[in-house]
C-alpha atoms as an extended CHARMM CRD file, in Angstrom:
* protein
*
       118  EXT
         1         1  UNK       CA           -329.2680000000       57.5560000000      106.1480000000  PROA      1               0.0000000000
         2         2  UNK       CA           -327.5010000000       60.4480000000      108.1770000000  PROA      2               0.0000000000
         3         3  UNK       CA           -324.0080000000       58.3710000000      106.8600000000  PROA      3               0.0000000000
         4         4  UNK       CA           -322.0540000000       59.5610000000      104.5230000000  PROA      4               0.0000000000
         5         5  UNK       CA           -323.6490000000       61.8360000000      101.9900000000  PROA      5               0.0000000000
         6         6  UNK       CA           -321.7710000000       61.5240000000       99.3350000000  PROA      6               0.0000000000
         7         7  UNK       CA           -323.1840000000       58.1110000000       98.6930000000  PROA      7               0.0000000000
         8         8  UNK       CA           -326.7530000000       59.3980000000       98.4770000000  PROA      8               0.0000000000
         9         9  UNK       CA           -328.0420000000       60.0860000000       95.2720000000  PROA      9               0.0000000000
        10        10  UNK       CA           -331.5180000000       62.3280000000       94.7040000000  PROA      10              0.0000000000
        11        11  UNK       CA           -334.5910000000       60.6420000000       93.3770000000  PROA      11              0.0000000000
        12        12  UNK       CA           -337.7680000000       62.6830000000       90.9850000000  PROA      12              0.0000000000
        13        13  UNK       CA           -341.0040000000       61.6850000000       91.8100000000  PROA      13              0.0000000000
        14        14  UNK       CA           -344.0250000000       63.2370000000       90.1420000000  PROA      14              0.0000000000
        15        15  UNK       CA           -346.9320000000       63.3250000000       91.7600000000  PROA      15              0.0000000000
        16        16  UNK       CA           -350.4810000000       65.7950000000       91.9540000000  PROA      16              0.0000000000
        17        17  UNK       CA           -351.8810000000       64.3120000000       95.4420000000  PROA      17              0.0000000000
        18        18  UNK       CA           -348.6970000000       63.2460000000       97.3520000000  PROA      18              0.0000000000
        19        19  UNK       CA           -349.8230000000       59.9270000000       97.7400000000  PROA      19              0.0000000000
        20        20  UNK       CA           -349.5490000000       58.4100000000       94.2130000000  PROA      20              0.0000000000
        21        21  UNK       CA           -347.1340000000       58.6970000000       91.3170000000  PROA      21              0.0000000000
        22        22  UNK       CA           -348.5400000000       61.2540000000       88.5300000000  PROA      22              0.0000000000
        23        23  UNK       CA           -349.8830000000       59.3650000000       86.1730000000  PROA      23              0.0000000000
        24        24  UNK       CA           -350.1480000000       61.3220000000       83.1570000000  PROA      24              0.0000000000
        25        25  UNK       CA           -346.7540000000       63.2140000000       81.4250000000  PROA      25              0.0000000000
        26        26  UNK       CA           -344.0200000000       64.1690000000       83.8350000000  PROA      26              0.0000000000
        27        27  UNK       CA           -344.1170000000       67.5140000000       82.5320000000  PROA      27              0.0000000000
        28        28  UNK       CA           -347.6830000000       67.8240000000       83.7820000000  PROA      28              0.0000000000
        29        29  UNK       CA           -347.6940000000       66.9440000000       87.1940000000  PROA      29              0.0000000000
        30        30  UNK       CA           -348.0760000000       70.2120000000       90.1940000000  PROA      30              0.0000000000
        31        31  UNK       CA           -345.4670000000       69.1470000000       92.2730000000  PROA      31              0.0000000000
        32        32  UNK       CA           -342.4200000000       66.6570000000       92.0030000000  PROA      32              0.0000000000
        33        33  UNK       CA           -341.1200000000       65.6520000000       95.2060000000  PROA      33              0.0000000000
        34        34  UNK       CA           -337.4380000000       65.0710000000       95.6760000000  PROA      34              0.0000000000
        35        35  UNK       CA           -336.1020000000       62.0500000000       97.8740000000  PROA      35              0.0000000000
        36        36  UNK       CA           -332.3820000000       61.0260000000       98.9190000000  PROA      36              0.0000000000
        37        37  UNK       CA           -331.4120000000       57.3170000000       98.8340000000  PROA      37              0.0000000000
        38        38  UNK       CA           -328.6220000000       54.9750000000       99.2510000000  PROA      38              0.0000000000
        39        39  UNK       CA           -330.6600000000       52.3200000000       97.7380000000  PROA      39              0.0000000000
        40        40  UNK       CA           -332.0680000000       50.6250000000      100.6650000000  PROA      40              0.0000000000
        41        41  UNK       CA           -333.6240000000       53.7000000000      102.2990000000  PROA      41              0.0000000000
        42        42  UNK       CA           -335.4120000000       56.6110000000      100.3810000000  PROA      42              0.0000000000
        43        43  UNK       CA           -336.1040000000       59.7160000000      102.3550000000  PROA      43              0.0000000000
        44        44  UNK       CA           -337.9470000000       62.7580000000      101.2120000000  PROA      44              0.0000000000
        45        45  UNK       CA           -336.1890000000       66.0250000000      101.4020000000  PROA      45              0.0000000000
        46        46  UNK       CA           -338.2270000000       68.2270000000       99.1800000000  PROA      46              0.0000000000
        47        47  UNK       CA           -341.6640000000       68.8920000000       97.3330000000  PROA      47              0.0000000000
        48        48  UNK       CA           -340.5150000000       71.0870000000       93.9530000000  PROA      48              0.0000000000
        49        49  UNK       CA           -343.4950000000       72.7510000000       92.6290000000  PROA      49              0.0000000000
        50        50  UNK       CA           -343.8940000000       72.4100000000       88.3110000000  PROA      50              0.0000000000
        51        51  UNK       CA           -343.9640000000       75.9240000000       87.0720000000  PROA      51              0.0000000000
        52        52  UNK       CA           -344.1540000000       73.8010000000       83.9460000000  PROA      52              0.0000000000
        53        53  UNK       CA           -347.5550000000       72.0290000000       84.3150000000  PROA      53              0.0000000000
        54        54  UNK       CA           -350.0520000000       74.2000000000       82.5360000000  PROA      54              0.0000000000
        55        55  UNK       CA           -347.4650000000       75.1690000000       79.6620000000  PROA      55              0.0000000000
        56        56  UNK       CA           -347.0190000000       73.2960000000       76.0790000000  PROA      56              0.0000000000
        57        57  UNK       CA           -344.2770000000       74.7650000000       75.0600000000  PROA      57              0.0000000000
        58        58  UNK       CA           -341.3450000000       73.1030000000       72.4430000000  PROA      58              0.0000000000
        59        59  UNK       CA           -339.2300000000       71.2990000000       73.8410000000  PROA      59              0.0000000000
        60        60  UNK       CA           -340.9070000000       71.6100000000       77.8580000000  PROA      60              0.0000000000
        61        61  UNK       CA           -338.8040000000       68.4050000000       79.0480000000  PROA      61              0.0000000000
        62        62  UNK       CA           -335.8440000000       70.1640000000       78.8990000000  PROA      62              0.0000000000
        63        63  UNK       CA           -337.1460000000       72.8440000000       81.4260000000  PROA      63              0.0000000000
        64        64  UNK       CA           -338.5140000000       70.1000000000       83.5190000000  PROA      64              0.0000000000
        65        65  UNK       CA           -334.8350000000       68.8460000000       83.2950000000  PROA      65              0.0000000000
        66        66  UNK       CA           -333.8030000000       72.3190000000       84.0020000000  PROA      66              0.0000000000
        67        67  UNK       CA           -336.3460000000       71.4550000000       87.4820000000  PROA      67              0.0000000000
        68        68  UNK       CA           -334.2000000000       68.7870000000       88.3450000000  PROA      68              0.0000000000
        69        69  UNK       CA           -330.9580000000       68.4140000000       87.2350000000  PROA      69              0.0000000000
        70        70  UNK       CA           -329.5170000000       67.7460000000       90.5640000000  PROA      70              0.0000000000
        71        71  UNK       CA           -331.3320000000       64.5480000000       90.3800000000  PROA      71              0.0000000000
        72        72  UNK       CA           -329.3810000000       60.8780000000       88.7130000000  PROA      72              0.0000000000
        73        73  UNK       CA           -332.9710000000       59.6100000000       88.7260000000  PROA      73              0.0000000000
        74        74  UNK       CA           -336.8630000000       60.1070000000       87.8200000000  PROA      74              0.0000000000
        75        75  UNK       CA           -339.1450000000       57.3400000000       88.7930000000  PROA      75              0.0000000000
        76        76  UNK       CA           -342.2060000000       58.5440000000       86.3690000000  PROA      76              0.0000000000
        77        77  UNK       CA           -345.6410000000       56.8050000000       84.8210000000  PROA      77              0.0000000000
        78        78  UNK       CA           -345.0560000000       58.6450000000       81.8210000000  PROA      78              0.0000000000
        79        79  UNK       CA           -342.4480000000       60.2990000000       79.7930000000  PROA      79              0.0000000000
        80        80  UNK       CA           -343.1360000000       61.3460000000       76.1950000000  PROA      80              0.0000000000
        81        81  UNK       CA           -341.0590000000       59.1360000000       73.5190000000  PROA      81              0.0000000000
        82        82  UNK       CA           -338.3700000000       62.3740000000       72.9000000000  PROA      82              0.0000000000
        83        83  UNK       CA           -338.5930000000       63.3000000000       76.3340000000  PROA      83              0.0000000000
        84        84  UNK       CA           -337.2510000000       60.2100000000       77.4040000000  PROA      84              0.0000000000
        85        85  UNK       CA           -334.3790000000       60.4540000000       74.8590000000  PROA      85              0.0000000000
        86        86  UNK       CA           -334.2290000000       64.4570000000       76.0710000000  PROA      86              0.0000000000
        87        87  UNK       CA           -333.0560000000       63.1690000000       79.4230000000  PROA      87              0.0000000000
        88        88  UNK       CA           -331.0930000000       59.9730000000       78.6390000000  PROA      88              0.0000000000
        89        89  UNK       CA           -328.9740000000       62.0390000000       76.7330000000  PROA      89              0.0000000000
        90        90  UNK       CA           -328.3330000000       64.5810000000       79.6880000000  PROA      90              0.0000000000
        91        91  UNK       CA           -327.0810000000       61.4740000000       82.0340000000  PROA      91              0.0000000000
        92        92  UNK       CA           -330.5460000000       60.9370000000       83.4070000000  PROA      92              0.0000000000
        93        93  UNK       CA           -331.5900000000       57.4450000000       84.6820000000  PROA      93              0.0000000000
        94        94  UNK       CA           -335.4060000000       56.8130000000       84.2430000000  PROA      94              0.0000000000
        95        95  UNK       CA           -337.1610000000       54.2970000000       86.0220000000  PROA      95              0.0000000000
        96        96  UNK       CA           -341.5200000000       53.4090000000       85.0200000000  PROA      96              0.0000000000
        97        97  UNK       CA           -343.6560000000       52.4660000000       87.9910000000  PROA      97              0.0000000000
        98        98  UNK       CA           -347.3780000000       53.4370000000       88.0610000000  PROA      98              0.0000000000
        99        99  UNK       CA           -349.4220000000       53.7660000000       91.7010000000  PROA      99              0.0000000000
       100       100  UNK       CA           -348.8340000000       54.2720000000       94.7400000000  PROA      100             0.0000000000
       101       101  UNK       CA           -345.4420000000       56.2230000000       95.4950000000  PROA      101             0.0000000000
       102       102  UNK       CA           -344.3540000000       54.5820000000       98.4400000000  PROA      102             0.0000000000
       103       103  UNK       CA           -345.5490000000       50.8530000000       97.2360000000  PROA      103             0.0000000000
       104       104  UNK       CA           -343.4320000000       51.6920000000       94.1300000000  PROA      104             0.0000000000
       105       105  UNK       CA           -340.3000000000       52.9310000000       96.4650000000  PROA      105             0.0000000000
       106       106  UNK       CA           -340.4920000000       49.5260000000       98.1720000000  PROA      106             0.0000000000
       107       107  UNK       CA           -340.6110000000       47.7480000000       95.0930000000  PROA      107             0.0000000000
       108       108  UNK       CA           -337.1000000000       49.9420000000       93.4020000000  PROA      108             0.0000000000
       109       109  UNK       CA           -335.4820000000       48.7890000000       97.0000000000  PROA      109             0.0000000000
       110       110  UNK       CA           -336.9740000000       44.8580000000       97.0970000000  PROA      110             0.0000000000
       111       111  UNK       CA           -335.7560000000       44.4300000000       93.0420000000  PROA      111             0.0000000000
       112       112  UNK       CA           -332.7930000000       46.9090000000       94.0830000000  PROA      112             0.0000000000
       113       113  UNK       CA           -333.5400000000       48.8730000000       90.6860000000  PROA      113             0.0000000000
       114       114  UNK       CA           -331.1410000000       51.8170000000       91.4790000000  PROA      114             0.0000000000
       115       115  UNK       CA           -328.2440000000       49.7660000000       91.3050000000  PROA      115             0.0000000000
       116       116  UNK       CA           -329.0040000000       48.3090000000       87.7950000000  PROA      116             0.0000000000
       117       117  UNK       CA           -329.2990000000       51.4260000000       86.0280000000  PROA      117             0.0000000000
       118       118  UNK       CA           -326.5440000000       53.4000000000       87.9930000000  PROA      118             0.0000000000
């Protein structure tokens, strides 16, 4: 994946153990961690701590959006019904897998997800 970057795009992954994908509401998981793919490889390049996770404010996807905006994708468990139109409408792609994180990275390359909803 050291290629050319400009075809990489950055991947959100909740998660509260760093093995599994969060599975309660993004907006509630400790850390989100942050991988770059081409599609067919996914690397991590960051673990983004969730100032957010305790908080209930209005409104708390868009600061979670705020979190990562320099990401085209979230691969989540759960996303609230208006927080999932929240971040469709700011150009974010959302993809739903539950488990483990890397079993659910295999499955986005082996069903190459990322290039149906890009």
């Amino acid at each position: 994946m050291d290629g050319n970057k400009k075809n990489l795009i950055k991947v959100a992954i909740p998660t509260n153990d760093g093995i599994n994908i969060f599975q309660k509401m993004l907006g509630r998981a400790t850390q989100i961690f942050i991988y770059e793919t081409d599609g067919k490889q996914f690397k991590l390049i960051e673990k983004r701590n969730n100032p957010f996770e305790k908080t209930m404010q209005h409104l708390k996807t868009l600061d979670v959006y705020d979190l990562l905006h320099d990401c085209a994708v979230i691969i989540s468990a759960n996303i609230g019904k208006k927080g999932i139109q929240r971040l469709k409408k700011r150009g974010m792609k959302l993809l739903f897998k539950k488990g483990n994180i890397q079993e659910a990275i295999d499955d986005v390359i082996e069903k190459e997800e990322l290039k149906k909803i890009l």
